[in-house]
C-alpha positions as CSV (number, residue, x, y, z in Angstrom):
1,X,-60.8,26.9,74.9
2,X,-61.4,25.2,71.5
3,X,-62.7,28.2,70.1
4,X,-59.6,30.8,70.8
5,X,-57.3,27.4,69.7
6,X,-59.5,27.9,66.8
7,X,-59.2,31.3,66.4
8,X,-55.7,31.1,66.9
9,X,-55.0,28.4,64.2
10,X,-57.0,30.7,61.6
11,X,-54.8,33.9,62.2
12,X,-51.6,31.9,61.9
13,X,-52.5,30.4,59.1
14,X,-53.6,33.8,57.7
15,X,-50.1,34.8,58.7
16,X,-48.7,31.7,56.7
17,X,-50.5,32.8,53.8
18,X,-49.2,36.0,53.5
19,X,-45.9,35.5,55.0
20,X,-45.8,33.4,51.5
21,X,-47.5,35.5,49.2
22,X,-45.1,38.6,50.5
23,X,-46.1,41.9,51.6
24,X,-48.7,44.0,49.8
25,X,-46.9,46.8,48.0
26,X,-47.6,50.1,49.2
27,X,-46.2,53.1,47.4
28,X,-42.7,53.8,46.6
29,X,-40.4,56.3,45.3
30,X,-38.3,56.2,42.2
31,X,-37.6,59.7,42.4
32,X,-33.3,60.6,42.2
33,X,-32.3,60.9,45.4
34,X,-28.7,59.4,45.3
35,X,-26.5,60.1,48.0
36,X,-23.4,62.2,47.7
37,X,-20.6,59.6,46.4
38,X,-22.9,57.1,44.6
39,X,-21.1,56.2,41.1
40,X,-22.6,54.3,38.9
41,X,-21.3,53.6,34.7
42,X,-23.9,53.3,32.8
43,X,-23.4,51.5,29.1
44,X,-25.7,52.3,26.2
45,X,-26.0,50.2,23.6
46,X,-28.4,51.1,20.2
47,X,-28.6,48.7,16.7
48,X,-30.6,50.7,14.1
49,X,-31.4,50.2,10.8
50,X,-32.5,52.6,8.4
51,X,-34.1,51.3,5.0
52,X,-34.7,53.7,2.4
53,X,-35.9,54.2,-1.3
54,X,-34.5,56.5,-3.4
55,X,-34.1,56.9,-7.1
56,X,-36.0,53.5,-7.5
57,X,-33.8,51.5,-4.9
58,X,-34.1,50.4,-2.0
59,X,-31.4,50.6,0.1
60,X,-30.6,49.4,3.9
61,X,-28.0,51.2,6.4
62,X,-27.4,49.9,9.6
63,X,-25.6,51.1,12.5
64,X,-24.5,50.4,16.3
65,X,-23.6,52.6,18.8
66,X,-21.9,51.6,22.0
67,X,-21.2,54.5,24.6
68,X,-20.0,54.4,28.1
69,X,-20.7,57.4,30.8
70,X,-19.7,57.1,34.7
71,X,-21.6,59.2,37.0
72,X,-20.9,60.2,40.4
73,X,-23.9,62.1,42.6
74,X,-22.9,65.1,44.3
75,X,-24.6,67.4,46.7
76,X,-28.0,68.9,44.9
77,X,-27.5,72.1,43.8
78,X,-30.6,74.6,43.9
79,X,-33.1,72.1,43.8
80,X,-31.6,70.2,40.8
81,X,-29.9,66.8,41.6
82,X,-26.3,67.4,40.2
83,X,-24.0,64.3,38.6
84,X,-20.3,64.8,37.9
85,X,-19.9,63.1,34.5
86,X,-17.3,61.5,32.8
87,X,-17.9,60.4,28.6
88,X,-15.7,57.2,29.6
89,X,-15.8,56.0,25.2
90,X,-17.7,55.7,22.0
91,X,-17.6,53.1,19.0
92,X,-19.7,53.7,16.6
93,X,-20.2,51.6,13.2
94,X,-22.6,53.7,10.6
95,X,-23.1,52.0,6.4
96,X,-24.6,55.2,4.7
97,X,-25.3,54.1,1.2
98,X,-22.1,52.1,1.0
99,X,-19.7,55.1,2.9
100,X,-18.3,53.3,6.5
101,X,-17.8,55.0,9.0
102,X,-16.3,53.7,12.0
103,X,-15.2,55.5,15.2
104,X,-13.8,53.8,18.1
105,X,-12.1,55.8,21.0
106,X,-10.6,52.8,22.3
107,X,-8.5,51.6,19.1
108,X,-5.8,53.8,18.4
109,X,-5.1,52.6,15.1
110,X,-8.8,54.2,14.2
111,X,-7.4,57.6,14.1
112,X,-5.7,56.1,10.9
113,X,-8.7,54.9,9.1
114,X,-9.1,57.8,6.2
115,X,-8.6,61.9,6.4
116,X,-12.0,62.9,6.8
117,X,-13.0,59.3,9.3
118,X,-9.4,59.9,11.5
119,X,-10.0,63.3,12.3
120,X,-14.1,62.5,13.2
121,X,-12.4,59.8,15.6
122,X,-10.5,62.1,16.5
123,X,-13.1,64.3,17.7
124,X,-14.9,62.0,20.0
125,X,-11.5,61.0,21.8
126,X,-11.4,64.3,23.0
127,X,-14.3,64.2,24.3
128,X,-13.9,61.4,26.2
129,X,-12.2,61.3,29.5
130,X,-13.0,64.8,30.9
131,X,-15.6,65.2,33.8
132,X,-18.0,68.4,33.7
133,X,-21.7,68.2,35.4
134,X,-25.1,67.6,34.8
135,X,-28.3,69.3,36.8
136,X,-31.2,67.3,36.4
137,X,-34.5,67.7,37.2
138,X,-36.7,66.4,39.7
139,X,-39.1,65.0,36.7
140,X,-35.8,63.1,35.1
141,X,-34.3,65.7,32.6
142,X,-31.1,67.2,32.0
143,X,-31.6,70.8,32.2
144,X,-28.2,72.6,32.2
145,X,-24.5,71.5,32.2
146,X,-21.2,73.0,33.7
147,X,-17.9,72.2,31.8
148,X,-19.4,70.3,28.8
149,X,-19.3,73.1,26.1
150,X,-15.4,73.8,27.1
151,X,-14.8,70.2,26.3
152,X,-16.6,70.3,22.8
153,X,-15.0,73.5,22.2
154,X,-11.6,71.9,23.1
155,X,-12.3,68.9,20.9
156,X,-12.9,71.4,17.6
157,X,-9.8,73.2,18.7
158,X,-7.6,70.3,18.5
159,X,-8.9,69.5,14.9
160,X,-8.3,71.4,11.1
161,X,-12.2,70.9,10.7
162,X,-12.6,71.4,6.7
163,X,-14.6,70.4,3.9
164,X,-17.6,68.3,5.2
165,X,-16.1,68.0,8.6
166,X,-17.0,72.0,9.1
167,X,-20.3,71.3,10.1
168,X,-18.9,69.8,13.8
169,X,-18.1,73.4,14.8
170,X,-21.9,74.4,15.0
171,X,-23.6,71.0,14.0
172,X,-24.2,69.5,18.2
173,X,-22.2,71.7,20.2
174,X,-22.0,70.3,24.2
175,X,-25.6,68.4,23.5
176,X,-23.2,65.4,22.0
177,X,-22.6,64.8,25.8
178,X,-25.8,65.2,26.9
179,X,-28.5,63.8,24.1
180,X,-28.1,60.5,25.5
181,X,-28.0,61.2,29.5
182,X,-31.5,61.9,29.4
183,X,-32.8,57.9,28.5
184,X,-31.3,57.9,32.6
185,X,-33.7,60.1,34.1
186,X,-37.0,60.2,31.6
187,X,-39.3,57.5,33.2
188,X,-39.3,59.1,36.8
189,X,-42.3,60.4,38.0
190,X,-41.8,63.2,40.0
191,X,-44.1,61.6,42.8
192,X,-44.5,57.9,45.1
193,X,-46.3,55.7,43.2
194,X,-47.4,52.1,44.0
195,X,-47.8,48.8,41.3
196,X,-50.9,49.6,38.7
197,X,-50.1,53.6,38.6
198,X,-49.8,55.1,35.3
199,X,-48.1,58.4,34.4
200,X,-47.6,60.3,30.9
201,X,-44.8,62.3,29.7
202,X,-44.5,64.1,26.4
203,X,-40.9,65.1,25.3
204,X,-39.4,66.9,21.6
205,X,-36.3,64.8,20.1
206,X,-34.6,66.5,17.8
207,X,-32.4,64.5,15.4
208,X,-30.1,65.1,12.6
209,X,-32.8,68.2,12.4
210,X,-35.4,66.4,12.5
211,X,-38.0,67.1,15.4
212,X,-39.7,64.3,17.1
213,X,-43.4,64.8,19.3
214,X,-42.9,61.9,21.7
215,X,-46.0,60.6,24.1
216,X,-45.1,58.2,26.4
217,X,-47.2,56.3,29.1
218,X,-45.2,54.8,31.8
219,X,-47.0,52.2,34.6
220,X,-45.2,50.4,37.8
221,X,-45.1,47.0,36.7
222,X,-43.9,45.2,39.7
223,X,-41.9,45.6,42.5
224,X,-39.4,42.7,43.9
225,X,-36.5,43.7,46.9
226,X,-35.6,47.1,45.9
227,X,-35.8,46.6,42.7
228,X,-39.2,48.4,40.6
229,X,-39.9,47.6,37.4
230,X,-41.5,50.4,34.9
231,X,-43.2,49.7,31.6
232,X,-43.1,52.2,28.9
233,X,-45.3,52.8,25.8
234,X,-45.2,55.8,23.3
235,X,-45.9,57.5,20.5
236,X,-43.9,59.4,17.6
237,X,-45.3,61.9,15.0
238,X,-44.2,64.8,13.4
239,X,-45.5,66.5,10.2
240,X,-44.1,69.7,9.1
241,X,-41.2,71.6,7.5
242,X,-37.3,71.0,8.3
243,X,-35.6,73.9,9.6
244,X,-32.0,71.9,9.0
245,X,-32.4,71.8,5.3
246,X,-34.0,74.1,2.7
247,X,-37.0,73.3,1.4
248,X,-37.3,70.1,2.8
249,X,-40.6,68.5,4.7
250,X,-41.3,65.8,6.3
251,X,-43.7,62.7,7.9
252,X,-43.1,61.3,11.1
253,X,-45.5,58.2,12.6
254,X,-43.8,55.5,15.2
255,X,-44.3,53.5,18.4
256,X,-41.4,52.3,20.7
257,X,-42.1,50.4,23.7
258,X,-40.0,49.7,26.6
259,X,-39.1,48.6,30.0
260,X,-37.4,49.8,33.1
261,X,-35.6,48.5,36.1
262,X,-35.2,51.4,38.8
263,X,-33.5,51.0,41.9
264,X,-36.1,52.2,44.5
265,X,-33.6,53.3,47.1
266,X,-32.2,55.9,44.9
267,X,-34.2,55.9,41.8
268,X,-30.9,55.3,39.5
269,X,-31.6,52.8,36.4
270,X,-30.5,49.2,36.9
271,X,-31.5,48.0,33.1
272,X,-33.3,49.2,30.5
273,X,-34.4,47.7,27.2
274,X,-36.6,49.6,24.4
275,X,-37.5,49.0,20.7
276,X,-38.2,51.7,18.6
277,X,-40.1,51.8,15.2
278,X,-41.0,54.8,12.9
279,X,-42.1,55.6,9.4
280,X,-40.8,58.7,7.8
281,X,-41.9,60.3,4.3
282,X,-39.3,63.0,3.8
283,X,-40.1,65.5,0.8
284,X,-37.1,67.3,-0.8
285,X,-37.3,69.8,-3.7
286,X,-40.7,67.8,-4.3
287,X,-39.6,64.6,-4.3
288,X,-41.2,62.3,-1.7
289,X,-38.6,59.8,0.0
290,X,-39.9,57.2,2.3
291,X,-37.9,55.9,4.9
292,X,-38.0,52.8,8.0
293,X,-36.1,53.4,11.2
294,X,-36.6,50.4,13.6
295,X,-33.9,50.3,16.6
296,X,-33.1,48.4,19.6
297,X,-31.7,49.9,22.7
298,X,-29.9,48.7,26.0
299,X,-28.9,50.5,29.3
300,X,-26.8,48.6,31.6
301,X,-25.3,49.7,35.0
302,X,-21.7,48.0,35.5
C-alpha cells in the first residue's frame, strides 16, 4: 500500500511539474491557411537613412515611409492562397540632397505642395482605395495579381506626367502595390516545423535598379498560445553592372536581422520588426561613390 501511495505521489508530482512548465512543443504550422473572410490591415512602417559622399561631402538623407494595406482571404485559387487587397494610404517624407519631398494621401492640402510634388501625390491617391488581388504562394510570395496594373494605369491616366515625372509611366508599373506585400508572406516555410528548426530562403530585390542577392536563415524561436515566434538573419551582396543607368556599376555588402510573430492558426503576421544595414560603392562614368543605407522596419496588424 505504501509503495503504490508512493508511486502515486511521484506521478502526480511529475504531473505538477509539467502541468507548470507547459506542454512540450511539438510541431506546428505557419503555413497561410486563412479562412475565407479573414481581414486583417496590416501597417508598414520603414525610417532609412542614406549617407553619402560625393564631390568631397558627405551628405545624409533620411526618409520614412508609412503605408497601410487591408487584406481579406478568399477562397484559394489553383493552389495559390488568394487576398483581395485594398492600398488603404501612403505618407512618405524623402530629404535627397536638400530636395523634400513629401506625399501624404491623407492631407489634401498635399496635392498643393509644388507642380512636380502635387501631381506625385497625386499619383499615389489614386492608388489608394481600390481593391484588386494577390495570389501567393504556398512558400510566402506574391506571384501574380488581378486588377493592380488597371489601377496604376488609371493613376498615370489621371496625371499630365512630364518633365521628370515621365519616368512613372514605365518606372514601377503595378509592382508599387505589390513590392511591399511580400515582407507578409517571406518567412513561411512551406512545411510544420517545431521550436529549434532552421530554414533558408534566398530572394532578388530590386530597387531603384538596383538588384539585391538576399540569404536569409529563419529559426522557430518560441512558441506561446497561438502565437510562434520566427527569428530572421540574412545576407545582402551584389557586385556587378546596373542595367537602370548607363555605364554605371556597383558594390553591394549588408546584413539585416529580424523577428517575426506568426499567428499559428492561420500563419498571418501579428508583428514584425527588422533592421537592415548595407554598404554600397556605386561607380559612375569612373567615379567611385560610396554609400550607407541602415533602415528600421515595422509591421503591425490593427
Amino acid at each position: 500500500m505504501k509503495r503504490k501511495l508512493t508511486a502515486m505521489l511521484i506521478l502526480t508530482s511529475l504531473s505538477c511539474m509539467a502541468f507548470a512548465n507547459g506542454p512540450v512543443a511539438g510541431p506546428v504550422s505557419i503555413e497561410l491557411r486563412p479562412t475565407a473572410g479573414t481581414k486583417v490591415t496590416y501597417v508598414m512602417v520603414e525610417k532609412t537613412n542614406t549617407s553619402i559622399s560625393m564631390m568631397g561631402q558627405d551628405m545624409d538623407m533620411p526618409s520614412t515611409s508609412n503605408s497601410e494595406y487591408t487584406l481579406e482571404a478568399r477562397k484559394d485559387s489553383a493552389g495559390l492562397k488568394t487576398f483581395v487587397t485594398v492600398f488603404n494610404s501612403s505618407v512618405k517624407e524623402i530629404d535627397q540632397m536638400g530636395t523634400k519631398i513629401n506625399i501624404n494621401t491623407v492631407d489634401p492640402k498635399a496635392d498643393t505642395t509644388s507642380e512636380t510634388f502635387g501631381a506625385l501625390n497625386k499619383f499615389y491617391r489614386h492608388l489608394t482605395g481600390y481593391p484588386y488581388t494577390i495570389y501567393v504562394a504556398n512558400r510566402g510570395k506574391v506571384v501574380s495579381t488581378s486588377g493592380a496594373k488597371e489601377i496604376y494605369q488609371n493613376a498615370v491616366s489621371k496625371l499630365d506626367l512630364t518633365g521628370p515625372m515621365a519616368a512613372l509611366k514605365s518606372m514601377a508599373n503595378e509592382s508599387i502595390l505589390t513590392a511591399d506585400l511580400n515582407k507578409l508572406f517571406d518567412f513561411n516555410p512551406g512545411k510544420s516545423i517545431q521550436s529549434g528548426d532552421k530554414w533558408e530562403r534566398k530572394d532578388t530585390i530590386v530597387s531603384n535598379g538596383m538588384p539585391m542577392y538576399f540569404s536569409t536563415i529563419y529559426s522557430l524561436d518560441k512558441i506561446e498560445g497561438n502565437a510562434a515566434s520566427v527569428k530572421a538573419s540574412s545576407t545582402i551582396n551584389y557586385e556587378g553592372d546596373l542595367d537602370a543607368v548607363a555605364g554605371a556599376s556597383a558594390r553591394i555588402m549588408g546584413t539585416a536581422s529580424g523577428t517575426f510573430k506568426v499567428n499559428t492558426d492561420n500563419g498571418l503576421i501579428i508583428s514584425s520588426a527588422a533592421d537592415l544595414d548595407m554598404e554600397i560603392k556605386l561607380s559612375v562614368s569612373g567615379n567611385e561613390i560610396p554609400m550607407k543605407v541602415s533602415t528600421k522596419a515595422t509591421v503591425t496588424a490593427k
